[in-house]
N, C-alpha and C positions, 0 to 999 in steps of 0.2 A: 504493500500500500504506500510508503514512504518514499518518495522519487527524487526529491534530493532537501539540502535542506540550506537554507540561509542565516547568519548568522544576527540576533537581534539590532546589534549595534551596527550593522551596517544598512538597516532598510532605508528607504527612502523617509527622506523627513524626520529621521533621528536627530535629537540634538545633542551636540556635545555632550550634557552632562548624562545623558540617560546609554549613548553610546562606551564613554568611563565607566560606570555604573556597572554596567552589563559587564565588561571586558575587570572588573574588579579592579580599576582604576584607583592606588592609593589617595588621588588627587579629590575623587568621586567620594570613595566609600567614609572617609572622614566628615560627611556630613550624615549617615547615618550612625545607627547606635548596634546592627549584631549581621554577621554576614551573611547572607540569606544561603549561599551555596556550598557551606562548609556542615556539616554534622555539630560540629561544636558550636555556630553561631545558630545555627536550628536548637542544638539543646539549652543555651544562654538562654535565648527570646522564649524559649518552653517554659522554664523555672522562673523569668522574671514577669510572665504571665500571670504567675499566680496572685503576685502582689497587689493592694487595693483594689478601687473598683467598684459598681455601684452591690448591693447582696447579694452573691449568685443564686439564692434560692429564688428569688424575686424576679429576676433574669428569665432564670427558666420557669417558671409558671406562666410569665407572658410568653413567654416562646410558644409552649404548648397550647397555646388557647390560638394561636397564629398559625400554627403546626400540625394541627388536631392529628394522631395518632400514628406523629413520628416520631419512632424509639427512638432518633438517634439523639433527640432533644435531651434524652434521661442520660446523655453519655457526658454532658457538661458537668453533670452529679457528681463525676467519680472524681478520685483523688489524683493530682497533678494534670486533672483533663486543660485541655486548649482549644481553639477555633481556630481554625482557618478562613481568614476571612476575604471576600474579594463582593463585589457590586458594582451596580449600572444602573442607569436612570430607567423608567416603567417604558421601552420606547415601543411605539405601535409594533405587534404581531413579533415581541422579541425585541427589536428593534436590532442594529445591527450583528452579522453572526460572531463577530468577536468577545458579544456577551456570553451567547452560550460555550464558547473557549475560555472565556476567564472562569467561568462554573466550573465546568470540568479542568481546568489546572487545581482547581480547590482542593476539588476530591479527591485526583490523584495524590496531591500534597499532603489530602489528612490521612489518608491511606500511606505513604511512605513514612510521616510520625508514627502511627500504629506499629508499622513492623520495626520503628526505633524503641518500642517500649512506651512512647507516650500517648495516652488517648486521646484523641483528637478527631473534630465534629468542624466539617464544612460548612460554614455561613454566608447565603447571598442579602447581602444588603441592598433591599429596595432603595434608588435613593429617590421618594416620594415625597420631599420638601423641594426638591428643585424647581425649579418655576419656566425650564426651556421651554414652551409649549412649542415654540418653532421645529426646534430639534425632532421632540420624540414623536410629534405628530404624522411624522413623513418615516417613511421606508422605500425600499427599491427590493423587488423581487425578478424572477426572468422568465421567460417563458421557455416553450422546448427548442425552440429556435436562438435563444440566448439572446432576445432584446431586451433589454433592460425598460422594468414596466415601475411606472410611477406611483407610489399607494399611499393616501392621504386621510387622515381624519379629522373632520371642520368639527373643530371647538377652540374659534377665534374670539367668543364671548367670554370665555375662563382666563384670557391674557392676563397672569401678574399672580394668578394662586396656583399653588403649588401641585406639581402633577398628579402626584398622587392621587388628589382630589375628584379633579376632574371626569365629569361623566361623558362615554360614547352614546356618544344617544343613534348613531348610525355610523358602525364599523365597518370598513369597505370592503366586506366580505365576501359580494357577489364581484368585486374587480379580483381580489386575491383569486376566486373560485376559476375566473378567464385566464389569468396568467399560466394558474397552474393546471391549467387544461391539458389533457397529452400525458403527462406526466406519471408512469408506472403508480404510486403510491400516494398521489395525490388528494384520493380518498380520504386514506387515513389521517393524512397532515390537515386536510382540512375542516377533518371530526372535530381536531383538535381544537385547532383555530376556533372555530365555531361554537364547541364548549365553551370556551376560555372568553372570547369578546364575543358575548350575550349584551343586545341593545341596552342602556343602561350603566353598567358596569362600568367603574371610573378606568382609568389607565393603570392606577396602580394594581386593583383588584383582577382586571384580567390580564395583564403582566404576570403576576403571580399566578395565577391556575395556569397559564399556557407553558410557564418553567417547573411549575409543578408537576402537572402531567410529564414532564420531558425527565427529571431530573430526580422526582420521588424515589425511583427505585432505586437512586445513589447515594438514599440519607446525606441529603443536602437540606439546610434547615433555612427558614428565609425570615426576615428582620426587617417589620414596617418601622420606619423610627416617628411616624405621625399615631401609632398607636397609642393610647393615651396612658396605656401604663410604664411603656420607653418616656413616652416623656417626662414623666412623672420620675423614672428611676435617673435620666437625663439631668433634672434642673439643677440638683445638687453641683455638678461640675459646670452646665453654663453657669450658676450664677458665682461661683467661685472666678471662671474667666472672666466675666463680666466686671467682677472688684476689681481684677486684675489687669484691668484692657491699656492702660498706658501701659503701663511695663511688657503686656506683650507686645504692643505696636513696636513699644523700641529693638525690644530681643528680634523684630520679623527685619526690622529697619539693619538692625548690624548684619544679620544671617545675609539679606541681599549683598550689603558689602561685600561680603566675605566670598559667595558667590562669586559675582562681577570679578573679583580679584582672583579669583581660581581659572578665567575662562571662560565658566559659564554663566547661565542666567537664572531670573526668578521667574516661577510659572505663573503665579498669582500677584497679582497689583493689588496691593494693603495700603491706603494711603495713613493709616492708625488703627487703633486697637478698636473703635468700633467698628471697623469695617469687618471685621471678623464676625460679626453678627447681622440677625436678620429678626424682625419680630411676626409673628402671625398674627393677624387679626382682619375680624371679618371675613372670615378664607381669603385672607389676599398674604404674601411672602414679600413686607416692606424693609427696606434699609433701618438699621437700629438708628443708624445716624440721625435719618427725620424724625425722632419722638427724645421728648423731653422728659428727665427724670429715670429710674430705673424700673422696667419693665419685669414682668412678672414670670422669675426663670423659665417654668411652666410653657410661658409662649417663645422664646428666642429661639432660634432656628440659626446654627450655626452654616458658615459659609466653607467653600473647597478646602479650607487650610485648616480649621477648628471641626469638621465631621467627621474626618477619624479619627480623631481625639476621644470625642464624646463614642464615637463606637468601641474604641476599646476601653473605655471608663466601663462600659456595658458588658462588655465581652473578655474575656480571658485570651487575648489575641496573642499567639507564637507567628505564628506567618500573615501579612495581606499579600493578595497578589493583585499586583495592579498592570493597568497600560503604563507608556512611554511619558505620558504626562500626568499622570498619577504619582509615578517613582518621582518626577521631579517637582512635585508637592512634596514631599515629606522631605525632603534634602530643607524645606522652608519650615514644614510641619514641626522637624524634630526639636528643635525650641521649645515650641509649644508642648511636646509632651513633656520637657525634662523638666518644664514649670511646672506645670498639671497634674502629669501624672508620675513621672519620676520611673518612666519606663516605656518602652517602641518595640514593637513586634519588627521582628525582619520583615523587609522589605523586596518581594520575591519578582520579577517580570510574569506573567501570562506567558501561556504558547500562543503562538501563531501558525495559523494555516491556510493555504489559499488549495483548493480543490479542484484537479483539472481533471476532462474527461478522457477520452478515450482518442480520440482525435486531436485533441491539444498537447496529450504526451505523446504521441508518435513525432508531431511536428516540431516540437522541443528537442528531442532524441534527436533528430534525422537532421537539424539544421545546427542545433547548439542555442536554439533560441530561449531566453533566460527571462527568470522577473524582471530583472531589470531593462533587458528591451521593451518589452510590454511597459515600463514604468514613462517609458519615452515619451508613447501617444502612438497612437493608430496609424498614422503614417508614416512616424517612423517605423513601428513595425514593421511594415509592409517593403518600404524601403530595405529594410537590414536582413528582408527576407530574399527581397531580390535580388541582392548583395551573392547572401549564399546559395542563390540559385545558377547565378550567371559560371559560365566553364572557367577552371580553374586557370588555364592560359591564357584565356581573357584576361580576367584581372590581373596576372602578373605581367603580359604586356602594358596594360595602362599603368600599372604600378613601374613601370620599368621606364614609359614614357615620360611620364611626371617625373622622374628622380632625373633623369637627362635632360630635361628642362630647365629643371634648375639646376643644375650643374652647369649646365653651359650659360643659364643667363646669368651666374654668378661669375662666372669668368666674362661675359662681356663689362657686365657694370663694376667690376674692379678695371679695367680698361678706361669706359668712359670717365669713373671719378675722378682718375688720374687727369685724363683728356680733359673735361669737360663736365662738374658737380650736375649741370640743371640737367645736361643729355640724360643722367644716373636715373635724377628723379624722373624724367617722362619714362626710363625704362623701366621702372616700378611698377607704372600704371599701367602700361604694357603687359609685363610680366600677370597681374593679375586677373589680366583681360583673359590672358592664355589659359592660364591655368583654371579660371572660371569655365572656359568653355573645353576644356580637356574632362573637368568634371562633367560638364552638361552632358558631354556625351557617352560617358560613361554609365550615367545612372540611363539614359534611354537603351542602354546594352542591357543593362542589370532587369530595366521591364521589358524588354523584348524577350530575355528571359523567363520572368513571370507569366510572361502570359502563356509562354508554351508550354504551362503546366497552370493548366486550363482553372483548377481549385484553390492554386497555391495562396492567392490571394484571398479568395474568400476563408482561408482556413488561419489566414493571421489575423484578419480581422474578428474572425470568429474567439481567437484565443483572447484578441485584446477585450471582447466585450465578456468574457468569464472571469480573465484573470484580474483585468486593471479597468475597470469601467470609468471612464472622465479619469484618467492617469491615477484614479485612489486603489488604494489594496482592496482587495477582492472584500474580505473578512471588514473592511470600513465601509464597504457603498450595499451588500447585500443580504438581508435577511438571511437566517440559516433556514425558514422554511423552503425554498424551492429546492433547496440539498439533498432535505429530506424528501420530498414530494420525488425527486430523480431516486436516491440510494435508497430510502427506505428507514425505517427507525436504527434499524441496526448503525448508521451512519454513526450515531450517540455514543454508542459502544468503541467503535475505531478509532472515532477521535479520544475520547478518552485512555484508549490503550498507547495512541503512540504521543500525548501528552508527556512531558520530561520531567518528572517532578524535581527534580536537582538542579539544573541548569536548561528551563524552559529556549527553545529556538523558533523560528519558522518555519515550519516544513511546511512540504510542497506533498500533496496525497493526492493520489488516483486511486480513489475506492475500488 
């Protein structure tokens, strides 16, 4: 199944500091606190799990009533237990398939604690306070033809409360039902669907059944933090930050320094310590900044940089696994825990995967064509395929052309400079006049080649609209339902199998 694999720190759109990070960058890892890929910083972030924290009996009672009768909530109980925890915003129908890969890194993860001796319970953190309605409103699915179909839910009147909240009052079910028409198993993906966004049902609430049904049988346990007894176990640490909010603005104010001065940057814009907050009211998700006086712990809603704080004040967190710009949150976050909580779970990458068929890994194998061509754009693909289409003596005549080009027009313009500066410069412009149309004719060889292989074309473009839709990664622009609806539920199982729990990568699978 695994077809080759790419190495985190190098995707596209990596940044410095997450690229360090990955690669165990001494310059990197000095702004967390336990090393995610070693045994010993896994056992560190285990034991310093257990320290503070809102009661754990309390914890789990609300879990269970969010949970209804899954054991593996009773496994928080036991002695030296931990979570593993990783989350995503409620986004329509899943929203992108990278969520369901950061679940199943979870699992794998609390499953490799287990056979270290430590008990350890996978947690997906709804995150139901956020207010993107833009974001999770929208999804992209494909059909069997691989067009990329557009899937939308209008609730443009809930602007500014928090998603969770939010009711579908018409889920775009019957377009979901078109796209994935054709499709072996589309059936059953779309039982699914259809259980899960029942008209009514907010975002968060069918978010939840649609990852439950997928993920239940993985004792995955899931975490509204708008439920009202998280909040309620919550307030206790907001309102503590809250006392504290100069002094954390400043600690976030030197952390950016210290940043900037290493290299890298800061993922989150804090202009002070309230901006770390957010208050509820009226189901609306408002800046702490606009209200006067000290609001009632009970309603503040922390922001990107203070939400994993209050989740592991909650939770007994040994591992998060997070995206690229998640990781470079807590590089700003750890501050905030060493005030707060006086302790940070390792800080682990997610796998990645981008899924290709049957037809895109033969033309991968047979050309050398890579993610990274796809990462170019569709025409370049197409380009770089015509490339490796055209006869190999072809190209090393032009290849052979062009280097005696310039070879000889460097020997005339050492000539004229001596003779004659301005002759040099008109021979410049000359020179790239040539060279320009040495190329022009080369790429018309490279598609006369294309085309006498009547599909070639159509089959790079086909790979670009799988692999790299609009130049983003596969697993960024696509729902993992049409996945499923193609492979079948089993799809759940494979990726979870070839998830890394030690040093999570990229790979690239052909189910």
């Amino acid at each position: 199944m695994r077809f080759s694999s790419v190495p985190l720190g190098s995707l596209p759109g990596a940044s410095a500091l997450f690229a360090a990070y990955v690669s165990s960058s001494p310059a990197a890892m000095r702004f967390y606190r336990h090393d995610p890929f070693s045994a010993e910083g896994r056992r560190a972030a285990a034991a310093e799990a257990q320290e503070g924290g809102a009661p754990r009996a309390e914890v789990v009672e609300a879990l269970r009533r969010f949970n209804s009768g899954n054991p593996a909530v009773e496994v928080l109980l036991q002695p030296g237990a931990v979570a593993v925890v990783t989350g995503q915003q409620a986004g329509l129908f899943g929203g992108p398939a990278f969520t369901l890969y950061k679940a199943l890194t979870a699992v794998r993860v609390a499953r490799h604690l287990g056979q270290m001796g430590i008990p350890a319970v996978p947690v997906f953190w709804i995150a139901t306070e956020d207010h993107d309605l833009a974001e999770v409103s929208v999804t992209h699915v494909f059909d069997t033809r691989i067009r990329p179909v557009r899937l939308q839910a209008s609730a443009d009147a809930f602007t500014g409360r928090p998603i969770g909240t939010i009711p579908l009052a018409h889920p775009p079910l019957e377009e979901l039902a078109g796209a994935l028409r054709g499709f072996l198993h589309a059936g059953e993906v779309l039982g699914l669907a259809e259980a899960a966004y029942r008209p009514g049902r907010t975002f968060g609430e069918a978010f939840h059944a649609l990852m439950e049904s997928l993920l239940g049988p993985h004792g995955i346990v899931f975490l509204d933090p708008l439920q009202p007894e998280m909040r309620r176990l919550a307030a206790p640490l907001l309102a503590r930050a809250w006392e504290r909010r100069a002094e954390l603005g400043d600690a976030l104010a030197v952390r950016r320094r210290e940043l900037e001065q290493a290299g890298f940057h800061a993922q989150v814009e804090v202009a002070d310590g309230a901006g770390l907050f957010f208050v509820l009211e009226d189901g609306m998700r408002r800046r702490a900044s606009l209200f006067s006086g000290d609001p009632d712990p009970e309603r503040l809603s922390p922001n990107a940089l203070l939400r994993p704080v209050m989740q592991d004040w909650l939770l007994p967190t040994a591992i998060y696994v997070g995206g690229p710009a998640e990781i470079a949150y807590f590089a700003q976050a750890e501050v905030l825990y060493s005030r707060l909580l006086g302790r940070m779970p390792a800080i682990l990458p997610r796998a990645g995967f981008t899924l290709v068929d049957g037809r895109t890994r033969r033309l991968m194998e047979r050309h050398g064509i890579t993610l990274a061509h796809c990462m170019r754009g569709e025409e370049a693909l197409v380009e770089t395929l015509a490339a490796r289409l055209a006869p190999q003596s072809l190209e090393a005549a032009f290849e052979e052309t062009g280097a005696g080009f310039t070879r000889l027009l460097d020997r005339l313009r050492e000539e004229l400079d001596a003779f004659d500066p301005s002759l040099a410069s008109a021979l410049d412009l000359s020179r790239a006049k040539i060279l320009y149309q040495l190329a022009r004719i080369r790429r018309k060889a490279e598609r006369a080649a294309l085309r006498r292989q009547s599909d070639a074309e159509q089959q790079a473009r086909h790979a670009f609209r799988l692999l790299t839709p609009e130049r983003r990664l596969q697993e960024r622009y696509y729902s993992f339902l049409p996945f499923l609806a193609r492979y079948g539920l089993r799809l759940v199982d494979d990726i979870l199998a070839a998830a890394d729990p030690i040093r999570p990568a990229h790979e690239i699978l052909a189910p």
